[in-house]
KOLNU-330880 format. One record per residue (C-alpha): z, y, x. Coordinates in steps of 0.05 Angstrom, whole numbers, plus 5000, padded with zeros to 4 digits. Last residue first. Layout:
ZYX...
***
This chain:
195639284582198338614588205438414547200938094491198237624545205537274552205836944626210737514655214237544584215736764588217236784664222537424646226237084592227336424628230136764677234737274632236636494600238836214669242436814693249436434688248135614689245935274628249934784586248334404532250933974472258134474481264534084456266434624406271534104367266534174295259734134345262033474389263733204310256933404291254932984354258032404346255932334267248432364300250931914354253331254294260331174305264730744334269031194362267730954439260030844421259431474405263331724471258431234498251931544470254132324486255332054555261832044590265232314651261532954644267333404634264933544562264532834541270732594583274633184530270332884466272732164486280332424498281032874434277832284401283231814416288832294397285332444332285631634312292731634338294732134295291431864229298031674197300232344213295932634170296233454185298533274256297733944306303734364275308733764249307633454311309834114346315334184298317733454307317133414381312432964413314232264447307831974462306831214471301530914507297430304487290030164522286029544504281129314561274929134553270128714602262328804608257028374584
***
């Protein structure tokens, strides 16, 4: 079993910018925690399962909140889907002549 480690920081924000970004400021901390787990998600730090884990929350809930913050499931280097295309046309037999 691995060790855990509780992590406190405080965060002095100003009051129109907190005002802006917190629409329930009692939940605050709650959104500043996920903004971190769904950033390490999308720079790979993370996987999908332990930023789940991290929330405590089951992966399928994980995910739809990955989709609602534009945390991409997938990514796919540039070109990939114009190759993809072309092997799928060059082995489709309605293409022949």
């Amino acid at each position: 079993m691995t060790m855990s480690h509780t992590v406190r920081f405080e965060w002095e924000l100003p009051e129109p910018l907190l005002a802006m970004v917190a629409k329930d400021r009692s939940g605050i901390a709650e959104e500043v925690k996920q903004a971190a787990v769904l950033d390490w998600v999308r720079m790979h730090r993370i996987s999908w399962r332990k930023g789940a884990e991290l929330l405590h929350m089951p992966l399928r809930d994980f995910v739809a909140l990955m989709s609602e913050h534009k945390v991409p499931a997938a990514e796919y280097e540039s070109g990939w889907l114009e190759d993809e295309l072309g092997a799928f046309k060059d082995r489709n037999p309605q293409n022949e002549p």
